[in-house]
N, C-alpha and C positions, 0 to 999 in steps of 0.2 A: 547471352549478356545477362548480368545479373541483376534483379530486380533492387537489390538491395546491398549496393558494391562496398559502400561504407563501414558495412554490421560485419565485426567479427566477433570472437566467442564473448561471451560475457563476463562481469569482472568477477561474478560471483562466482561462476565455474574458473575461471581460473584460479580465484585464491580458493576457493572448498578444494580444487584437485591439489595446488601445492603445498595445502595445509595436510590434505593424507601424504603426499611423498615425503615429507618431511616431519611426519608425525608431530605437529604444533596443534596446536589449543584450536577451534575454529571459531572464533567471534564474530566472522565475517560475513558469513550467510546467515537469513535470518531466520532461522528455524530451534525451537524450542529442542533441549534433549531431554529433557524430563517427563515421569509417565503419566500418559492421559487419562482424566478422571476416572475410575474404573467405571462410577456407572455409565459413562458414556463405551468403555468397552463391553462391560456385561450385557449392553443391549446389542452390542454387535454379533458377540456369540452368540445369545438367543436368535437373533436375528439369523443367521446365517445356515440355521436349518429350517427356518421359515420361506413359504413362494414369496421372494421378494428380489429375487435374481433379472426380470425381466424387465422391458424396457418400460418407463414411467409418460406419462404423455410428453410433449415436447417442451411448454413451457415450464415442468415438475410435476412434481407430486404433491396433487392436491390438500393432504394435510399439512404438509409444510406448508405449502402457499400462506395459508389461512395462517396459520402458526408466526409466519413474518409478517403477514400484515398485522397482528395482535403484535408484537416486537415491536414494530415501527409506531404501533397504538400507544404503547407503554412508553417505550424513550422519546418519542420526539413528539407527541398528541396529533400524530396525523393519521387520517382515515388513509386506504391506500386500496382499489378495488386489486384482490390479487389476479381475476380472471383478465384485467384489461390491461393493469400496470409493472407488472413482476413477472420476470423470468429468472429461473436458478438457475445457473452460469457453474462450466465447470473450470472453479478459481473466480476470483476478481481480472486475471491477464486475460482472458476470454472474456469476459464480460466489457474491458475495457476496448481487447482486439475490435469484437461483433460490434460493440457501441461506433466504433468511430467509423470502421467499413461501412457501416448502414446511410451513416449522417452525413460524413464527409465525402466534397464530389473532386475532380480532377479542378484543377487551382484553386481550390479553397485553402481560406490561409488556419492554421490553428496555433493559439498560444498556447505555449507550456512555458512554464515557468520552472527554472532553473535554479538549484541541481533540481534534477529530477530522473522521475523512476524511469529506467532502460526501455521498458515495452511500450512508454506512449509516442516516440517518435515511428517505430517500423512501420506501425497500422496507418499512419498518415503518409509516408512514402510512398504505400502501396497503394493509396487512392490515388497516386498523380498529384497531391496536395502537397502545401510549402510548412511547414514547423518552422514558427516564428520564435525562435529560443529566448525567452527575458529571463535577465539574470534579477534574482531576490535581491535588496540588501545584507548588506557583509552580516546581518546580523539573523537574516532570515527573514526579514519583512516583507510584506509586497511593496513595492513601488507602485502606486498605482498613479503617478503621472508618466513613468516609464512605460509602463503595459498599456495605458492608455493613447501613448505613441504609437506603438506597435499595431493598434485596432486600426483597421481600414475597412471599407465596402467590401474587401476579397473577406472578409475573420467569418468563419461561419462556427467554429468551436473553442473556448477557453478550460484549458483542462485546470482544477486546481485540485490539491492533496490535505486533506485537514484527517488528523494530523499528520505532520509532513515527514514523508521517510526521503533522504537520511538524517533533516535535521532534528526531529524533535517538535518542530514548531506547530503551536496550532494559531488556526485564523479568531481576530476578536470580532467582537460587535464591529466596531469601526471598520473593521477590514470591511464586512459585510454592506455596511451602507456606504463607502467606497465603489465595491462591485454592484451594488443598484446603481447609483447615480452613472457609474460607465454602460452598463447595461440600456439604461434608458438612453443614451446617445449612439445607442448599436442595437436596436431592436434585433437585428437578423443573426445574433450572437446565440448558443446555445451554451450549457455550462455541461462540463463533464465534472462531477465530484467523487472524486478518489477516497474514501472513507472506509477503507479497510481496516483504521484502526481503531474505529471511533469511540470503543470503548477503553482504550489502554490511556488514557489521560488524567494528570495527577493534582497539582493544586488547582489547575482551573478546569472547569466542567468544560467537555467540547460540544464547541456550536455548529449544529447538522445544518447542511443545505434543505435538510427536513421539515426545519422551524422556519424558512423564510418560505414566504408568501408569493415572494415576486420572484421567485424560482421555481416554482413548483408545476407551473408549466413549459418551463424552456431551459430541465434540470434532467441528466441521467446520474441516478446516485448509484455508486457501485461498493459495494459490501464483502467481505469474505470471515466464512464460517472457520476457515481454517487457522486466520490469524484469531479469532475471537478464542474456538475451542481447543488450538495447541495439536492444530491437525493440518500443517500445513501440506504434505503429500498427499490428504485428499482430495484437493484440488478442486472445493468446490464453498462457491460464493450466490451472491443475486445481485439483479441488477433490477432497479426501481425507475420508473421514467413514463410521463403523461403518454395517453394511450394513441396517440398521432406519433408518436416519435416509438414507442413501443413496437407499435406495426411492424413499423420499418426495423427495430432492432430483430425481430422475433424471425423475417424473411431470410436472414443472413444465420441467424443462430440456427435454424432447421436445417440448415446444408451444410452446416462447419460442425456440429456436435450432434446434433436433434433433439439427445437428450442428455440429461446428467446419471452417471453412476446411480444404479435404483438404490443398493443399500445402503447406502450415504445417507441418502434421501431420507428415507423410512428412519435410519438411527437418528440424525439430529432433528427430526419430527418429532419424537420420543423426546430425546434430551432436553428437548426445549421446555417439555413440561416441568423437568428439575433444577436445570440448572438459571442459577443468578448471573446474569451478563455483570449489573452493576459493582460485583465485586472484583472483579478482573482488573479496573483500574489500583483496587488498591494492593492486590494482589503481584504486578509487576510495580507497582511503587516502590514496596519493600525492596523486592531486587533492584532497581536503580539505585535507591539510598545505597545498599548492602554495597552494591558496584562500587556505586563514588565514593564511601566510605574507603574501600581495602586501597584504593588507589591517590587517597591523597595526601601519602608519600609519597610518589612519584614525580614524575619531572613533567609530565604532561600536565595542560591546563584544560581540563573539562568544561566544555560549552552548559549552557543550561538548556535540560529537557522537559518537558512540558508536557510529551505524551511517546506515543512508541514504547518499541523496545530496543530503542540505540542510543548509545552516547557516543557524541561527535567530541573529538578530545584535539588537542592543538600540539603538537609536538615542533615547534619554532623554537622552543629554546634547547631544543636536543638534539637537532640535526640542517643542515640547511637542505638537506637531498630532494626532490620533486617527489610526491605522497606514493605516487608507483611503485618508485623504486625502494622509497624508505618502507611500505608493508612488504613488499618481497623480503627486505634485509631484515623485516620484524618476524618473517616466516625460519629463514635458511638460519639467522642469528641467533633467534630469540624466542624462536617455538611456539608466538600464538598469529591468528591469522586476523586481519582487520580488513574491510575497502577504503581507499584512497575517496575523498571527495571529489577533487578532480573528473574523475569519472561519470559525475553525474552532471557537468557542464559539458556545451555544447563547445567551446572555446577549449576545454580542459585546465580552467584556470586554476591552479596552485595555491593555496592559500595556507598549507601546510597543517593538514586536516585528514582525520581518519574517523573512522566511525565500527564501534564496536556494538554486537548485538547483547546485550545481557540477559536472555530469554535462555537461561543457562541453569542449571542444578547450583547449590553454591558451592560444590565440590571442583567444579569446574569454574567458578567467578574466581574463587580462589587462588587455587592454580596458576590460572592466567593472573591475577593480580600478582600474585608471588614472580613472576618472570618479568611480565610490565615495570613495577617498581625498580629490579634490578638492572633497567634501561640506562 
């Protein structure tokens, strides 16, 4: 009997495989195709006839460590001990898997908010626990007298995603003292915060679970190095969380990985010294303009994005088809690949919504704008 009868392949793998069989543009998956800093490569080659092939202690490699905690110093002003609080996680999906196995127990209930990202429901199923799905508003808000429904004596985890993939969206202040004021009506609440992309944010600065106070002990923040340096296939992130809930992450990560990739490790220990996080938001900025730029001559109506590297676009006055079948007909028709929104509800509600990644060369924004437009 299958643990997990509902899961089949993922959308991403479906539209990445039927964007190669049909040689279309790939917008769909969110992985950058342009080349990586070279001096983050140059250190790799050096690196790679260097002893740095073996395994790293379990929590990481100690000069990283220290190296995220001075990051976390820098963006957000919070002190962070890395021997009690941090573990390098290989990806943020691993860090979020390990996080919610450790915390979540059989009928614990956990809110996700919808759409949302594909790997936070499996790791709750596999506890024996309920995923309590709330749908955002149509515009990407939290409802928080909705979610606040949703809370009961069972809620023992609220996962939330700032900034939000697929929308774009990121959380404000208010949102923030919203989730206190629920919080203090649910003490035995933990937060899981999604923040994978916390640098890629464009007019407005994003607000860390890092800078709230009344999070910071009943808070796992989860990170990834790959989305930040354009390294998503090395599959390696950290996960941040007070040292009582740490414990317990750290028991589940030493039997599911142990460790992280060592030269991973050691390179962006190095890199860190060089590179500037801070400009990467302005850095995919330009490519979003550049994006919605080529494309507003076209028939689609572009959502607003706020951070990521997606744009959510509305294709209602082009087709009435359900978003599934209209990104297949966008693949076999019209040679670029997008995901359906749909996909990221629990209900698979329709809303006639697709979501492209623009973390693209602009040889390839192009491209695909050129075949988009002629929709």
């Amino acid at each position: 009997m299958s643990k997990l009868p509902n899961v089949t392949t993922s959308i991403f793998t479906v539209m990445s495989k039927m964007a190669a069989e049909y040689n279309a543009i790939n917008l769909s998956q969110g992985f950058p195709n342009f080349p990586v800093d070279e001096r983050l490569t140059d250190i790799v080659t050096r690196l790679a006839k260097e002893n740095v092939h073996q395994y790293t202690p379990m929590a990481g490699y100690p000069p990283l460590m220290n190296k995220i905690a001075k990051l976390v110093l820098n963006s957000y002003n919070r002190i962070i001990n890395p021997d009690t609080e941090l573990l390098v996680t290989t990806g943020a999906t691993q860090g979020i898997f390990t996080t919610i196995l450790a915390l979540v127990k059989e009928k614990d209930e956990v809110i996700i908010l919808d759409p949302s990202y594909d790997s936070y429901e499996s790791p709750v199923l596999l506890c024996k626990a309920k995923p309590v799905r709330v749908a955002l508003n149509d515009d990407y808000t939290p409802n928080w007298e909705t979610i606040e429904k949703a809370c009961s004596a069972k809620s023992r985890m609220m996962i939330i995603n700032n900034p939000h993939n697929p929308t774009g969206k990121i959380l404000t202040e208010s949102d923030f003292v919203q989730l206190k004021n629920l919080l203090e009506k649910y003490p035995d609440i933990i937060v899981l915060s999604d923040e994978v992309y916390e640098y890629i944010t464009f007019e407005e600065k994003h607000i860390s679970a890092h800078t709230k106070s009344f999070l910071l002990d009943r808070c796992i923040m989860v990170s990834s190095f790959g989305k930040s340096f354009h390294i998503t296939g090395w599959k390696i992130g950290y996960t941040i969380a007070p040292e009582y809930l740490m414990k317990e992450i750290k028991k589940v990560h030493q039997f599911l990985v142990f460790s992280v990739n060592s030269i991973s490790q050691v390179a962006i220990s190095e890199y860190l010294d060089v590179v500037d996080v801070n400009l990467l938001g302005k850095f995919y900025q330009k490519k979003r303009d550049y994006f919605q730029q080529l494309l507003q001559n076209s028939r689609f109506e572009l959502k607003p994005c706020e951070g990521t590297y997606f744009q959510v676009a509305s294709y209602a006055s082009i087709s009435n088809a359900d978003d599934v079948t209209f990104c297949k007909k966008l693949i076999t028709d019209h040679g670029v690949a997008a995901i359906p929104i749909s996909t990221f509800y629990s209900d698979h509600r329709d809303h006639k919504l697709i979501r492209f990644c623009f973390a693209k060369d602009n040889f390839t924004l192009e491209s695909a704008a050129k075949k988009i437009c002629l929709i």
